[in-house]
mmCIF entry with sequence, helices, sheets and N, C-alpha, C, O atoms, coordinates in Angstrom:
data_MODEL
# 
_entry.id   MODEL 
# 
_entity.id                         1 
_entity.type                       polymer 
_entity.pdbx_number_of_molecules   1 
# 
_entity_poly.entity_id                      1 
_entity_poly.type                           'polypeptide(L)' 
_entity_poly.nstd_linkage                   no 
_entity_poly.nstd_monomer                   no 
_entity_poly.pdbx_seq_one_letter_code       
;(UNK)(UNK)(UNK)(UNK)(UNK)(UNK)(UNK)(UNK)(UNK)(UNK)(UNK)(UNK)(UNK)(UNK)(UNK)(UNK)
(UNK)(UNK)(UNK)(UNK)(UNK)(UNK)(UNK)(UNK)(UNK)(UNK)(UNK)(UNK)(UNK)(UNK)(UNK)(UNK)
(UNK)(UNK)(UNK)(UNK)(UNK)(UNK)(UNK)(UNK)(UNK)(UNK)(UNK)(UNK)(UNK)(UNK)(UNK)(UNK)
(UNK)(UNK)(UNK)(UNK)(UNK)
;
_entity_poly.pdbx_seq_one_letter_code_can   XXXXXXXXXXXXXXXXXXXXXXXXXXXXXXXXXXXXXXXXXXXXXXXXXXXXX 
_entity_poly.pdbx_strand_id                 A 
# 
loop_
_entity_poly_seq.entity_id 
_entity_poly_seq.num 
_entity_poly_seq.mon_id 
_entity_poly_seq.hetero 
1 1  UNK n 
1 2  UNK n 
1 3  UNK n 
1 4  UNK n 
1 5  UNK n 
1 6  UNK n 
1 7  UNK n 
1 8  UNK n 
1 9  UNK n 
1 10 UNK n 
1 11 UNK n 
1 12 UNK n 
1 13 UNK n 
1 14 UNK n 
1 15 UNK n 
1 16 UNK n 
1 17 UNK n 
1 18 UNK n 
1 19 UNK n 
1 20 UNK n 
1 21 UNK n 
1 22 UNK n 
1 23 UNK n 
1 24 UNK n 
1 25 UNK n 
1 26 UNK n 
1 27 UNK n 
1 28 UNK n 
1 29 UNK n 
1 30 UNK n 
1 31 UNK n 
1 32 UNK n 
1 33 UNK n 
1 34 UNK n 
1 35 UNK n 
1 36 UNK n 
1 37 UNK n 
1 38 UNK n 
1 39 UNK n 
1 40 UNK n 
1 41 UNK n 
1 42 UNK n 
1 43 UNK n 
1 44 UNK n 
1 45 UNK n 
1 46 UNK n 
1 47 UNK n 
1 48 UNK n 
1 49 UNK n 
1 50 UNK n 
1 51 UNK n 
1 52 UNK n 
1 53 UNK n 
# 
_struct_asym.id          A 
_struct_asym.entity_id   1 
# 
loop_
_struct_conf.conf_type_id 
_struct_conf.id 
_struct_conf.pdbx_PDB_helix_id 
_struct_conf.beg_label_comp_id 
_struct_conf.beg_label_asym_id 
_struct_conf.beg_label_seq_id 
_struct_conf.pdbx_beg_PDB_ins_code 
_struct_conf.end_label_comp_id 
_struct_conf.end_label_asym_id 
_struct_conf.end_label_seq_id 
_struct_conf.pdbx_end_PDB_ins_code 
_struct_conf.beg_auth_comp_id 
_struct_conf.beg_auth_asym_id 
_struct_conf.beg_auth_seq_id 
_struct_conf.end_auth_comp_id 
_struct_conf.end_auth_asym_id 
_struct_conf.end_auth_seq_id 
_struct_conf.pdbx_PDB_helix_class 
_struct_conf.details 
_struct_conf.pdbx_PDB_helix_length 
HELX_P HELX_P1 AA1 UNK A 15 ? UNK A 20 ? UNK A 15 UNK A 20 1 ? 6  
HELX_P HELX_P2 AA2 UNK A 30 ? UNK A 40 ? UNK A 30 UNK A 40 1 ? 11 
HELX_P HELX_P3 AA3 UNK A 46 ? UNK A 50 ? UNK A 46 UNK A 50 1 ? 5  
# 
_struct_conf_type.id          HELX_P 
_struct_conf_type.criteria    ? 
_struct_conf_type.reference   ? 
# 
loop_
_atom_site.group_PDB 
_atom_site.id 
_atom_site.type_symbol 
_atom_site.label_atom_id 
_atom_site.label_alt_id 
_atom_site.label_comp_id 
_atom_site.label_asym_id 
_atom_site.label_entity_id 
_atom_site.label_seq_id 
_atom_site.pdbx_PDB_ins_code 
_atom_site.Cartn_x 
_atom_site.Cartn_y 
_atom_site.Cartn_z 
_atom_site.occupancy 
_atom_site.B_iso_or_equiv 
_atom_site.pdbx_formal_charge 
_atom_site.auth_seq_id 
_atom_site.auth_comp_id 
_atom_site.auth_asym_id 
_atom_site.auth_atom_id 
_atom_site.pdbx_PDB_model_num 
ATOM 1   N N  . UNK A 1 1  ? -53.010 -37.922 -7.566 1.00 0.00 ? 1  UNK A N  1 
ATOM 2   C CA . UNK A 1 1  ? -52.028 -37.192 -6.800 1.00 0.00 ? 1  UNK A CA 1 
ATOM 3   C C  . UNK A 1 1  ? -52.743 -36.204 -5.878 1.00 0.00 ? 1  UNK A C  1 
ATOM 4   O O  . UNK A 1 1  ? -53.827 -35.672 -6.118 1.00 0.00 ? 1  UNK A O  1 
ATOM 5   N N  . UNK A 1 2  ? -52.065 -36.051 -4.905 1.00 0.00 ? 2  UNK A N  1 
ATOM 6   C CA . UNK A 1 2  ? -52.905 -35.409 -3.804 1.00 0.00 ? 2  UNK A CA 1 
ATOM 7   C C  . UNK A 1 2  ? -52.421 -33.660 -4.081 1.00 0.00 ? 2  UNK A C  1 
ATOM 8   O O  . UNK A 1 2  ? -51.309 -33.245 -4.405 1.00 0.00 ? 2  UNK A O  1 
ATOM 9   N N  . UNK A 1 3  ? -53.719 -32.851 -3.815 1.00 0.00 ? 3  UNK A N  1 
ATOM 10  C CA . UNK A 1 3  ? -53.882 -31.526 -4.328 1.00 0.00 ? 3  UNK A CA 1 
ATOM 11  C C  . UNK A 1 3  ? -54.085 -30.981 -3.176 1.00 0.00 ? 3  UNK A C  1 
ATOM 12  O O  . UNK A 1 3  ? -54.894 -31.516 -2.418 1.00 0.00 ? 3  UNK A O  1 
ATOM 13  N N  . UNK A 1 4  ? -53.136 -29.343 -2.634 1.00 0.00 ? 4  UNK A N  1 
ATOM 14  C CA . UNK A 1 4  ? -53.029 -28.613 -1.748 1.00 0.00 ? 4  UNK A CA 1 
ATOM 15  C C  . UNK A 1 4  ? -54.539 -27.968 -1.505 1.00 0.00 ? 4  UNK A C  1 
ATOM 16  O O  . UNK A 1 4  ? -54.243 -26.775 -1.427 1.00 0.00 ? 4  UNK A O  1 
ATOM 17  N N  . UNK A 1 5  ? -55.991 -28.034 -1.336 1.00 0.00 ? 5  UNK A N  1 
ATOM 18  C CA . UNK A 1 5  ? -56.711 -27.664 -1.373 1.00 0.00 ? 5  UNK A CA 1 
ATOM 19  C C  . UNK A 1 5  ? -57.148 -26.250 -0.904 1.00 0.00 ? 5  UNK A C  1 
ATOM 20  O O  . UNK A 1 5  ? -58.131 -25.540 -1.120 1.00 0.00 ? 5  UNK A O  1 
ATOM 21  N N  . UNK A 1 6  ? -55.568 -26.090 0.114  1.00 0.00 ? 6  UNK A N  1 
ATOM 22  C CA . UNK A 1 6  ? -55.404 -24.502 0.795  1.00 0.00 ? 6  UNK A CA 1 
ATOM 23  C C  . UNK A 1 6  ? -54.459 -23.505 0.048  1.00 0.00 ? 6  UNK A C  1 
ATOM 24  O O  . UNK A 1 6  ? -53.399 -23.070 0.497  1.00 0.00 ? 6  UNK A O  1 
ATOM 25  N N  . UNK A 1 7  ? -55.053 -23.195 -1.250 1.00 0.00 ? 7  UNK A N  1 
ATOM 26  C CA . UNK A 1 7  ? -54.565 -22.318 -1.817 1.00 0.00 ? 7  UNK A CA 1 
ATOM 27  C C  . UNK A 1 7  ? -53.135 -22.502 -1.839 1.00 0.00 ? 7  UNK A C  1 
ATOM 28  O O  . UNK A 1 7  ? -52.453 -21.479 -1.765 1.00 0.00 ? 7  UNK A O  1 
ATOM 29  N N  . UNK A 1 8  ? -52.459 -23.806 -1.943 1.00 0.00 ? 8  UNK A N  1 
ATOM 30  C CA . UNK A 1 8  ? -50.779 -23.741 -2.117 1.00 0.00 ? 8  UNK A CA 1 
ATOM 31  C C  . UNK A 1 8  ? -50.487 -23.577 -0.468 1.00 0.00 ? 8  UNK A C  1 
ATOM 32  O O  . UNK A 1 8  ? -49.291 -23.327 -0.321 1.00 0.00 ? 8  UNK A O  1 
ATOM 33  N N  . UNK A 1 9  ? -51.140 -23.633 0.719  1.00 0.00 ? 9  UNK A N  1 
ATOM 34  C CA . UNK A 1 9  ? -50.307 -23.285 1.735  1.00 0.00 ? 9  UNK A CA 1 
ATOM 35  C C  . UNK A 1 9  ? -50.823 -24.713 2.633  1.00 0.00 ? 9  UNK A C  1 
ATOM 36  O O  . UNK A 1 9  ? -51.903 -25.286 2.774  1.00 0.00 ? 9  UNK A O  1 
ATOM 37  N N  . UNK A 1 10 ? -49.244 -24.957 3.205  1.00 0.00 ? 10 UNK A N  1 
ATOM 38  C CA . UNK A 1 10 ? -49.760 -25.745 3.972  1.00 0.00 ? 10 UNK A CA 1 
ATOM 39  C C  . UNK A 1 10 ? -49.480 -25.112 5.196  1.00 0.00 ? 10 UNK A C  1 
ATOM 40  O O  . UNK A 1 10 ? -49.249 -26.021 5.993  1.00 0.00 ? 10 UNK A O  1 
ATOM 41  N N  . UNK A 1 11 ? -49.329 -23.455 6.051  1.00 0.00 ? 11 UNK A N  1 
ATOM 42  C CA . UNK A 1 11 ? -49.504 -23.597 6.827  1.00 0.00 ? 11 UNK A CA 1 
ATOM 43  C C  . UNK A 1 11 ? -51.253 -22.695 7.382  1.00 0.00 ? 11 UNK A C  1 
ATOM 44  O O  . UNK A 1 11 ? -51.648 -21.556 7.135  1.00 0.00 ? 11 UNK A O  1 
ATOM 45  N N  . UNK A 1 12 ? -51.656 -23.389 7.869  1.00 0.00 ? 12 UNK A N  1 
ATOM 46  C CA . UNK A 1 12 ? -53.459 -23.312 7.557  1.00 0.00 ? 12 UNK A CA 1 
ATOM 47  C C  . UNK A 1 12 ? -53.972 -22.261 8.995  1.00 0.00 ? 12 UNK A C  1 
ATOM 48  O O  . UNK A 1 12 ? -55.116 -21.809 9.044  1.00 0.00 ? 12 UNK A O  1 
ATOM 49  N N  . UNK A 1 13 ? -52.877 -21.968 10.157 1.00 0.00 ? 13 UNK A N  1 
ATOM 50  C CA . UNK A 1 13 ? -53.577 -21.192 11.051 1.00 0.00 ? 13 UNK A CA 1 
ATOM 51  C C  . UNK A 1 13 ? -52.627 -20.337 11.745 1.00 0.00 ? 13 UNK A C  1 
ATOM 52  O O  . UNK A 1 13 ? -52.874 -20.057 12.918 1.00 0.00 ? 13 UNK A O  1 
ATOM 53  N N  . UNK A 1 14 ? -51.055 -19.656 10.921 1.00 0.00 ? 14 UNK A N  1 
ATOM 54  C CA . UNK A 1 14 ? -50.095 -19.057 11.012 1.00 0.00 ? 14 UNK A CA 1 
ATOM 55  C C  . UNK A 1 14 ? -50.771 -17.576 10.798 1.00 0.00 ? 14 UNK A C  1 
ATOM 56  O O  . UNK A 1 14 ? -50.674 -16.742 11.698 1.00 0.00 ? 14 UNK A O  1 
ATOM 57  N N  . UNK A 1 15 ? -51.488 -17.266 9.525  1.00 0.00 ? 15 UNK A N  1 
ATOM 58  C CA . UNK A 1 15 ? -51.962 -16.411 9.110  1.00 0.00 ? 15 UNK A CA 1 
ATOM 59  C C  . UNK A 1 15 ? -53.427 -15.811 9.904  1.00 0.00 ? 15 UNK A C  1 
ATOM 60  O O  . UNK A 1 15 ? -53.850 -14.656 9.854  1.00 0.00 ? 15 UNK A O  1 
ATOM 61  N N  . UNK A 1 16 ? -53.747 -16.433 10.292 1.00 0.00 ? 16 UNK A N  1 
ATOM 62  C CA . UNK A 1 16 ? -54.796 -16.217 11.392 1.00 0.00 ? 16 UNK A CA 1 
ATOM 63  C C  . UNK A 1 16 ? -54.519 -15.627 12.699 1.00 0.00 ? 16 UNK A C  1 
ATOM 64  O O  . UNK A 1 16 ? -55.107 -14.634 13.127 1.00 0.00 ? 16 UNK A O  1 
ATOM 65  N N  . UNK A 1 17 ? -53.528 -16.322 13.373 1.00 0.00 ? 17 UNK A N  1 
ATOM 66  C CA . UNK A 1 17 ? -53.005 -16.319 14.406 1.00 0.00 ? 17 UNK A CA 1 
ATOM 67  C C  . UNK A 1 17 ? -52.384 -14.608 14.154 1.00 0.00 ? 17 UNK A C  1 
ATOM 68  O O  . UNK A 1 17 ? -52.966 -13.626 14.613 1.00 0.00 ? 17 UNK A O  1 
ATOM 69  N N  . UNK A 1 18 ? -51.334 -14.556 13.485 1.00 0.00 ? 18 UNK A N  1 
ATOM 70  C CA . UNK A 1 18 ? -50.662 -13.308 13.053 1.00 0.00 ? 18 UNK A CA 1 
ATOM 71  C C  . UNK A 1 18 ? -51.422 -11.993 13.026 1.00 0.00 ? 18 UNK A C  1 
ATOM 72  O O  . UNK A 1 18 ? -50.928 -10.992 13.546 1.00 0.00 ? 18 UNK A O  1 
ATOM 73  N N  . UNK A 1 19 ? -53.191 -11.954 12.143 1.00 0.00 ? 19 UNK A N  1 
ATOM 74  C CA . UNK A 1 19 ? -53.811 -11.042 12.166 1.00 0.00 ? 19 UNK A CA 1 
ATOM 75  C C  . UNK A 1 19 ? -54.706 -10.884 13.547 1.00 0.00 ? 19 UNK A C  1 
ATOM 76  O O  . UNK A 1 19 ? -54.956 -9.744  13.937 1.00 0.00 ? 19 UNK A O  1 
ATOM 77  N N  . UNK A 1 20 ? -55.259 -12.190 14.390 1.00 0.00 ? 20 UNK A N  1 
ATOM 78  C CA . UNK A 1 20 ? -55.937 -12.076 15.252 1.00 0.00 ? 20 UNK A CA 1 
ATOM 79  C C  . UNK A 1 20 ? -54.851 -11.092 16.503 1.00 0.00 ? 20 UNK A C  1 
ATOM 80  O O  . UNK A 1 20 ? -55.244 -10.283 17.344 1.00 0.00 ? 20 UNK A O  1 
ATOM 81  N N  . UNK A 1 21 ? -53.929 -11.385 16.314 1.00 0.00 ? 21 UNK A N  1 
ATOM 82  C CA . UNK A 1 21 ? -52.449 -10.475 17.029 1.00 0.00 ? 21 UNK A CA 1 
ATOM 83  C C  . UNK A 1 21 ? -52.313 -9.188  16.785 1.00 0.00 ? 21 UNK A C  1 
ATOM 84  O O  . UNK A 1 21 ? -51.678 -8.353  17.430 1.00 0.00 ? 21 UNK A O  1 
ATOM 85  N N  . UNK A 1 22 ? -52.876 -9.075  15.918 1.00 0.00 ? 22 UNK A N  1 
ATOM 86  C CA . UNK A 1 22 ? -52.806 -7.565  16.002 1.00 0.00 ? 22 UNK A CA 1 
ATOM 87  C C  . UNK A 1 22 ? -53.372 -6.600  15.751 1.00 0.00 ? 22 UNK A C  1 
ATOM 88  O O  . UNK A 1 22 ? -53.023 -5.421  15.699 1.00 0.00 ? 22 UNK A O  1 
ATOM 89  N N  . UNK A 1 23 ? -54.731 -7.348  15.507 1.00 0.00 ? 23 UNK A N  1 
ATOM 90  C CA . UNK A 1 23 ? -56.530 -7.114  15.634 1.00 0.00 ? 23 UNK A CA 1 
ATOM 91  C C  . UNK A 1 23 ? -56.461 -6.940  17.043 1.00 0.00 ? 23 UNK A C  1 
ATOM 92  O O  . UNK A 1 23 ? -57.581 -6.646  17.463 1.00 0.00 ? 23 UNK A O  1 
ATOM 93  N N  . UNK A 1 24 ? -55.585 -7.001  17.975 1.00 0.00 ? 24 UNK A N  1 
ATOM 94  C CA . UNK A 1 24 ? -55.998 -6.401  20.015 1.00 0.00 ? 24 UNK A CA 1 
ATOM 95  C C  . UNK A 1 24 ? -56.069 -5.191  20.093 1.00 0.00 ? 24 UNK A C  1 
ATOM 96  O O  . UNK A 1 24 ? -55.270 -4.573  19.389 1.00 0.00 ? 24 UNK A O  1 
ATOM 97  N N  . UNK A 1 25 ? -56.782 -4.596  20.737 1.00 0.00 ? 25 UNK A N  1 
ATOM 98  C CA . UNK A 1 25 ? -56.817 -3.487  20.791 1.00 0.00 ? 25 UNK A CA 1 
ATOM 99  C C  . UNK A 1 25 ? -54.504 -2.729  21.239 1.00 0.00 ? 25 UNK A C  1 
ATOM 100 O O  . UNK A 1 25 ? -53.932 -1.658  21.037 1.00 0.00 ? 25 UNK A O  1 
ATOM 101 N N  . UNK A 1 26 ? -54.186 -3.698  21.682 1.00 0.00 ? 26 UNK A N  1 
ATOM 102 C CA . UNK A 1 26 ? -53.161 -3.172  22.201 1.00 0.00 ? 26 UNK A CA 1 
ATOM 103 C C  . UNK A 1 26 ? -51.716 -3.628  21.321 1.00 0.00 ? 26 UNK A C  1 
ATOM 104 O O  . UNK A 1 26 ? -50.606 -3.401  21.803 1.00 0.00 ? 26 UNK A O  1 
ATOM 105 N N  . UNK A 1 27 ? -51.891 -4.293  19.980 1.00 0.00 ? 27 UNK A N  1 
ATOM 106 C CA . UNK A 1 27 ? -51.201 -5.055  18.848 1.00 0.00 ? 27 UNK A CA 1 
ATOM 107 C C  . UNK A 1 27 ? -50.701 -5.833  19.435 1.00 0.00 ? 27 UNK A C  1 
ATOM 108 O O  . UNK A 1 27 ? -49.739 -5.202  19.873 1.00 0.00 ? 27 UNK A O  1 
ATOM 109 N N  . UNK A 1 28 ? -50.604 -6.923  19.854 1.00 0.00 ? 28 UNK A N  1 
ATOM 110 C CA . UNK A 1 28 ? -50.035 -7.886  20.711 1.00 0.00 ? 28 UNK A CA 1 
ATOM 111 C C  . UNK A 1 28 ? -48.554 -8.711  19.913 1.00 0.00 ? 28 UNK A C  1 
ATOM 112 O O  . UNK A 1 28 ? -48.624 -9.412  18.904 1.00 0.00 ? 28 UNK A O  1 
ATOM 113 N N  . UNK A 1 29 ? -47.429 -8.424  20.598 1.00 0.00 ? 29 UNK A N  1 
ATOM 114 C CA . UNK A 1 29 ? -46.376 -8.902  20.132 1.00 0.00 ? 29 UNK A CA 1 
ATOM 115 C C  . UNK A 1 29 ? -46.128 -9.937  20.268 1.00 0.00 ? 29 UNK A C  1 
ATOM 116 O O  . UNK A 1 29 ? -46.706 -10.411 21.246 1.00 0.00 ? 29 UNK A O  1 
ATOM 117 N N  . UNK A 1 30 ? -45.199 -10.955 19.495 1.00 0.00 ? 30 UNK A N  1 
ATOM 118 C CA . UNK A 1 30 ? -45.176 -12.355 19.394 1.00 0.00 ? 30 UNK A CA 1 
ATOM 119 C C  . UNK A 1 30 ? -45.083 -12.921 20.785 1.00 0.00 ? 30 UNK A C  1 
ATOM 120 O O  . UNK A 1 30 ? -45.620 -13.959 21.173 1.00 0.00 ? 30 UNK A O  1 
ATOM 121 N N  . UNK A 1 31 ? -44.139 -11.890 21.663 1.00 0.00 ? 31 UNK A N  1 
ATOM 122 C CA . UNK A 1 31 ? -43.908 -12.004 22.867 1.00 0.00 ? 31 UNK A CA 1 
ATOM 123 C C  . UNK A 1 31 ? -44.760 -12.123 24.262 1.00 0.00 ? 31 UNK A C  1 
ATOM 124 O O  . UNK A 1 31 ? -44.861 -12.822 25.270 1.00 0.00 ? 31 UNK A O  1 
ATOM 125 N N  . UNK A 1 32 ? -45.439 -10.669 23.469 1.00 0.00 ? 32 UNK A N  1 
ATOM 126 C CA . UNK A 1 32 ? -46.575 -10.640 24.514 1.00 0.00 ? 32 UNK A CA 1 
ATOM 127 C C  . UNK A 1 32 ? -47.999 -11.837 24.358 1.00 0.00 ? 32 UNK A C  1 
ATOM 128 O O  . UNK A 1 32 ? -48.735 -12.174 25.285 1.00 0.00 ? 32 UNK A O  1 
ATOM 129 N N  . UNK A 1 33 ? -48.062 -12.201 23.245 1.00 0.00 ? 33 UNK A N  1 
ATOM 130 C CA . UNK A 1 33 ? -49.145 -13.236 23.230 1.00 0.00 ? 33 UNK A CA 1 
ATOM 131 C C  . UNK A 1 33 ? -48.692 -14.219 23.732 1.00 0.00 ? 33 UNK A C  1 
ATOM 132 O O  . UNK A 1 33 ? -49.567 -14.924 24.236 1.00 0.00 ? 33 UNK A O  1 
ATOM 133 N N  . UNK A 1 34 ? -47.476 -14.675 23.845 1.00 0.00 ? 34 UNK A N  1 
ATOM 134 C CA . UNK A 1 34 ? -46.801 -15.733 25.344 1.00 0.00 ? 34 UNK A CA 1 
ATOM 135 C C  . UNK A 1 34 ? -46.920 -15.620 25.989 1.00 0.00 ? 34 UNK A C  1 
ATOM 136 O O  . UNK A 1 34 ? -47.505 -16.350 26.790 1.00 0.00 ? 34 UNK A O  1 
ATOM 137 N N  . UNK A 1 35 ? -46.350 -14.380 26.181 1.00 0.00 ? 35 UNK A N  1 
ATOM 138 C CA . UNK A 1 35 ? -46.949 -13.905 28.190 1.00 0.00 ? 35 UNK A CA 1 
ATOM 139 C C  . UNK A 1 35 ? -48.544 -14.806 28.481 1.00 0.00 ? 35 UNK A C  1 
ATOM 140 O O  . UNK A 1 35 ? -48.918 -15.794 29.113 1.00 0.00 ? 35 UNK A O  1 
ATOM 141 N N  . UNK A 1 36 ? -49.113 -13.797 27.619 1.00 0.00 ? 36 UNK A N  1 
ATOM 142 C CA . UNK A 1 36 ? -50.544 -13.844 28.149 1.00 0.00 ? 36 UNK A CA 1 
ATOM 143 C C  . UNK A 1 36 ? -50.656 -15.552 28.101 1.00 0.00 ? 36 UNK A C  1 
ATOM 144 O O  . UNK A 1 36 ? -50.932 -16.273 29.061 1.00 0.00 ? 36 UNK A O  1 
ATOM 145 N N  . UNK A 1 37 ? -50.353 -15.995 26.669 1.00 0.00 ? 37 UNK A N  1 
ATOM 146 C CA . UNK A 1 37 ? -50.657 -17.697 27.212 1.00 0.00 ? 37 UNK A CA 1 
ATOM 147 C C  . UNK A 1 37 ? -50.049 -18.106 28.295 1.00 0.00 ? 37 UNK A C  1 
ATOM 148 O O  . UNK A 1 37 ? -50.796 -18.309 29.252 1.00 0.00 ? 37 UNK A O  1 
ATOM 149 N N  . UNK A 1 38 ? -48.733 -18.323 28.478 1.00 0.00 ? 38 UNK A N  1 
ATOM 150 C CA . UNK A 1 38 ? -48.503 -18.713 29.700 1.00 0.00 ? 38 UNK A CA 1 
ATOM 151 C C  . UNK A 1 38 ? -49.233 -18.420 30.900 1.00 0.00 ? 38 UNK A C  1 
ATOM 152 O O  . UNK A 1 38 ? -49.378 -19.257 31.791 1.00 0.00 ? 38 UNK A O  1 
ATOM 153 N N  . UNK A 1 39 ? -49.776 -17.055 30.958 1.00 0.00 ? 39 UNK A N  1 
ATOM 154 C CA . UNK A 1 39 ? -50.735 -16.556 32.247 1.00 0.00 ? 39 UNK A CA 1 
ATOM 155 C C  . UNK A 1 39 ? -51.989 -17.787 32.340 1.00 0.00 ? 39 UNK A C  1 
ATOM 156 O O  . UNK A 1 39 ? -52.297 -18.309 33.411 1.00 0.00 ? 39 UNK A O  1 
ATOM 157 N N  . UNK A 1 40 ? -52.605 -18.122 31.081 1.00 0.00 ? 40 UNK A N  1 
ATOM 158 C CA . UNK A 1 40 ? -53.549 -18.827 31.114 1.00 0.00 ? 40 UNK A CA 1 
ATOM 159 C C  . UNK A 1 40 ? -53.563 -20.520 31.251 1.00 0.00 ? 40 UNK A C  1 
ATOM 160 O O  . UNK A 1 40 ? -54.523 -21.275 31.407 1.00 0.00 ? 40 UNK A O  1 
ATOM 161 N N  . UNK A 1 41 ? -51.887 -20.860 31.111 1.00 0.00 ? 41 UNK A N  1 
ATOM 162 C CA . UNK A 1 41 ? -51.578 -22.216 31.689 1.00 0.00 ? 41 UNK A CA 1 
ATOM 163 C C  . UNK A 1 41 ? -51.249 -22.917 30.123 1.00 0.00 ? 41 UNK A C  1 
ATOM 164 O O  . UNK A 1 41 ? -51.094 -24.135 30.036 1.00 0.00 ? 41 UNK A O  1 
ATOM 165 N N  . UNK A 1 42 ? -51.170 -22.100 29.012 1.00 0.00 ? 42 UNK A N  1 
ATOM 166 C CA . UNK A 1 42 ? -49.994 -22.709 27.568 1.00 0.00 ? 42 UNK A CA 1 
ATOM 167 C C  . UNK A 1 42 ? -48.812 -22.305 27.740 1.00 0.00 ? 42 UNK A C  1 
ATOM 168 O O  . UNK A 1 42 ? -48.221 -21.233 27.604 1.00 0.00 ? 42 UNK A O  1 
ATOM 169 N N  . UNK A 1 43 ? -48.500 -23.570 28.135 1.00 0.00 ? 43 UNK A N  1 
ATOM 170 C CA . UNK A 1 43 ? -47.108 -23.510 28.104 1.00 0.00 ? 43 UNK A CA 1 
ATOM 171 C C  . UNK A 1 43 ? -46.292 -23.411 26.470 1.00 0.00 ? 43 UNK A C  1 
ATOM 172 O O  . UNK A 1 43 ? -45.941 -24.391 25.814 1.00 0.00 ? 43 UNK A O  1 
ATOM 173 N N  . UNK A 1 44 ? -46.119 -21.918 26.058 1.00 0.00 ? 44 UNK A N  1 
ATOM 174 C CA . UNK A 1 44 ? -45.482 -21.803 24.805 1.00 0.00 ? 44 UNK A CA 1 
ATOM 175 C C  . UNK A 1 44 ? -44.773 -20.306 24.814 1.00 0.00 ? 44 UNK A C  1 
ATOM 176 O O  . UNK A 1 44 ? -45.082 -19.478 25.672 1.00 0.00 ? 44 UNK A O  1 
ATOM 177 N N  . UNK A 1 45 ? -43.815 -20.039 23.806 1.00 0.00 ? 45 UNK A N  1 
ATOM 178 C CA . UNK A 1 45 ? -42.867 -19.559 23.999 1.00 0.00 ? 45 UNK A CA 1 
ATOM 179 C C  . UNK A 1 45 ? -42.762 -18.430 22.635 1.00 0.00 ? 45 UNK A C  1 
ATOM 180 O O  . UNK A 1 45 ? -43.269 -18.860 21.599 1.00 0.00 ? 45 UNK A O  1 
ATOM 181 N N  . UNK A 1 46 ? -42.189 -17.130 22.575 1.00 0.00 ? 46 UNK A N  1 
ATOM 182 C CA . UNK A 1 46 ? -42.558 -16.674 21.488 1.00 0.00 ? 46 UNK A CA 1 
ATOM 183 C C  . UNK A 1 46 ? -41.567 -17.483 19.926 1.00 0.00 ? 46 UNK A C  1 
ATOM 184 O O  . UNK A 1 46 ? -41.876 -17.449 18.735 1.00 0.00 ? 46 UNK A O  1 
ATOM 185 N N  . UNK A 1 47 ? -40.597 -18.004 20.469 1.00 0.00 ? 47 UNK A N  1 
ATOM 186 C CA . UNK A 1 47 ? -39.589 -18.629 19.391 1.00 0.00 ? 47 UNK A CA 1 
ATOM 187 C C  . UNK A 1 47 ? -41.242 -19.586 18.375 1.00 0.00 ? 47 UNK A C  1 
ATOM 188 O O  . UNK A 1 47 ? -41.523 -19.487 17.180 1.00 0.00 ? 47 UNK A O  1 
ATOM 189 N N  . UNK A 1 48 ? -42.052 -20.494 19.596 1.00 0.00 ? 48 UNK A N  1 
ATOM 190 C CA . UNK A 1 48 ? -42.817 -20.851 19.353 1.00 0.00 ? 48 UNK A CA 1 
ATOM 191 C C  . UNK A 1 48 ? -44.072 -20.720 17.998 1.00 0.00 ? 48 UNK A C  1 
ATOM 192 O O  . UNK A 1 48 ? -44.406 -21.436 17.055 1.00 0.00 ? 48 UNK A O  1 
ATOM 193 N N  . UNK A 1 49 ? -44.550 -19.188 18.629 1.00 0.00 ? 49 UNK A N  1 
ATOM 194 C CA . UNK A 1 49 ? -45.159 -18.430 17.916 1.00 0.00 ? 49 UNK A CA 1 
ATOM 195 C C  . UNK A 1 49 ? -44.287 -17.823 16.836 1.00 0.00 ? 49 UNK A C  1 
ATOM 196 O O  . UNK A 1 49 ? -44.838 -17.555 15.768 1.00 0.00 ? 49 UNK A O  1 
ATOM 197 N N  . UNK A 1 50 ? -43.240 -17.620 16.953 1.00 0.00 ? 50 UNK A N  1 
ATOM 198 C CA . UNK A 1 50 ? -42.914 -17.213 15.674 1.00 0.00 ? 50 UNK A CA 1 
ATOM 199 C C  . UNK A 1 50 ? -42.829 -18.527 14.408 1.00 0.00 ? 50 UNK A C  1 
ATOM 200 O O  . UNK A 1 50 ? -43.163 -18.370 13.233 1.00 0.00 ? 50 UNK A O  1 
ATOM 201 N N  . UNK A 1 51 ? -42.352 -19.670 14.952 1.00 0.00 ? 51 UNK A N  1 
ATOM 202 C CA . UNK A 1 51 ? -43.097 -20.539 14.231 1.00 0.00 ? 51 UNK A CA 1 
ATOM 203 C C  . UNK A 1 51 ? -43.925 -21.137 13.508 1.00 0.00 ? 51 UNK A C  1 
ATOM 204 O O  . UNK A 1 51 ? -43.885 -21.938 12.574 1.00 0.00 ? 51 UNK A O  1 
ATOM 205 N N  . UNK A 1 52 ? -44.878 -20.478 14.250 1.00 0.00 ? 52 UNK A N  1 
ATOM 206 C CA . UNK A 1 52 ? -46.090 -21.065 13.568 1.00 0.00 ? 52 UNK A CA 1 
ATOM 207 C C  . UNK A 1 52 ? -47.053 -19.898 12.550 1.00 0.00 ? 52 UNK A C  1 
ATOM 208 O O  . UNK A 1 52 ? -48.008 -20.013 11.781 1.00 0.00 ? 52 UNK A O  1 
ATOM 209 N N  . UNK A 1 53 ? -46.413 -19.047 12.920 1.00 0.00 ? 53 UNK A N  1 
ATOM 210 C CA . UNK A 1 53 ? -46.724 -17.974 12.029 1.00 0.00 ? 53 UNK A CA 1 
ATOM 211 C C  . UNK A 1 53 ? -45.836 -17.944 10.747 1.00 0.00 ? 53 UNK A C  1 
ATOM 212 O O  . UNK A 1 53 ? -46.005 -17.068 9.900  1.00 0.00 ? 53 UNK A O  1 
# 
């Protein structure tokens, strides 16, 4: 039987994403880290990011 090898989680880069957000010098809101992607040509949305977090 197949075993969660990530500590019980399968979501593997929600938690990353979340702290690297607010490790900015300026805490970057779900919102504002859209902005900025979109500035850079990701097309994504904060509904998005809240997702995946």
């Amino acid at each position: 039987m197949f075993k969660n090898k990530n500590g019980g989680k399968n979501n593997l880069c929600g938690e990353n994403i979340r702290n690297l957000r607010l490790s900015h010098p300026t805490k970057l809101s779900q919102r504002g880290l859209a902005d900025k992607m979109q500035l850079i040509g990701i097309d994504i949305d904060k509904n998005a990011i809240q997702r995946i977090e």
